[in-house]
C-alpha positions, 0 to 999 in steps of 0.5 A: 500500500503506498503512503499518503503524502501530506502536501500544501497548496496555494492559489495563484490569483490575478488581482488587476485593481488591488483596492477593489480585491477582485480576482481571477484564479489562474493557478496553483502551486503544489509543495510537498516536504518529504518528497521534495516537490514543488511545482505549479500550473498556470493558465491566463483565459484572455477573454476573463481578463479582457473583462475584468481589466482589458489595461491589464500587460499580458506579456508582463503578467505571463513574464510574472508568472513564469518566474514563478515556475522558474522559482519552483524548479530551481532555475538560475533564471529565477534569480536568488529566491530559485537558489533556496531550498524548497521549503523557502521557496513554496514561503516565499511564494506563497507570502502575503503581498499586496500585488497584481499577482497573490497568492491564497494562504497555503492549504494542506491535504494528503494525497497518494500523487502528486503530480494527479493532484496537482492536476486535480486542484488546478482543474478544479480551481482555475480551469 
């Protein structure tokens, strides 16, 4: 029988007009200490956004939202926080910010893979 991993998990939401605390869940971000895992899903659905801010850089926003997966994977194109354990990582990317990009607190679960949850929660979640 395989044992359940106990993971957390944040929300990446867009939030183009902070004082008004609208937002549009455009992905997630998985993060599981015993097994060294970080990684996250993203997806811009341009119509949403067209209507809730059509100002709104997309090509800064997917360049934002690339570090993120660059901070998760390690990349040295993510600059000194991608360098970080795991651990500091997930903290750092999932701290509370006042930003065009947030995240939701981190939520915990226990899973048996990682990789299908993560695909689960971004379904349910964002798409």
């Amino acid at each position: 029988m395989q044992d359940k991993h106990l993971y957390e998990y944040a929300v990446i939401r867009l939030v183009p007009r902070v004082e008004r605390e609208e937002f549009l869940n455009v992905g997630v971000v998985l993060y599981c200490k015993k097994e060294n895992y970080l990684q996250v899903r993203f997806q811009l659905d341009l119509e949403k956004l067209s209507i809730l801010s059509p100002d709104l850089d997309i090509e800064q926003l997917e360049a934002n939202l690339m570090s993120f997966e660059k901070i998760c994977i390690g990349s040295k194109e993510g600059g000194p926080i991608a360098q970080m354990d795991i651990p500091s990582r997930f903290r750092w990317l999932t701290a509370v910010r006042s930003s065009v990009i947030q995240t939701s607190r981190p939520h915990p679960g226990l899973c048996k893979d990682l990789e299908k949850t993560l695909d689960r929660l971004f379904t349910e979640l964002v798409l």
